[in-house]
Phi, psi and omega in degrees: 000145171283166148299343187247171193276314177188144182234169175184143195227162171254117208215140176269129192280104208240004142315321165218015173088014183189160181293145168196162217244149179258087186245149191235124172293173187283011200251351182095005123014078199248155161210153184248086194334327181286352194280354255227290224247315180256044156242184202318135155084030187305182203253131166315315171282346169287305190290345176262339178269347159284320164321321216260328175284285178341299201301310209281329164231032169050049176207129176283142185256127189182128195298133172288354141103198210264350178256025190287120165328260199352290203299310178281340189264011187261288176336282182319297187312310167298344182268005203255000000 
């Protein structure tokens, strides 16, 4: 087990075009605030500002969910 409780770093998501925070419990445990706000069941208005980013950088945009490199791999790198 680690000594600490939780740690969390902010990091830019190029998945979905904007920062989000990474946070990991002592149990190894990550969760990602964009998997929350840019996944399933989105907001009409979450979904007209990923329209609108998609467009803007001519690539479609969509959070890749809790098993996202970005995610595991910020993880590994604390357990190593």
């Amino acid at each position: 087990m680690t000594e600490w409780q939780v740690t969390a770093t902010t990091i830019y998501c190029e998945a979905v075009d904007d920062d989000v925070t990474l946070i990991v419990d002592k149990d190894w445990n990550v969760t990602c605030t964009g998997y929350k706000k840019y996944s399933t069941n989105l907001s009409k208005e979450t979904a007209g500002i990923l329209k609108q980013k998609s467009r803007r950088l001519g690539r479609s945009l969509k959070c890749e969910g809790p098993h996202d490199s970005r995610v595991t791999d910020y993880r590994d790198r604390l357990k190593s």
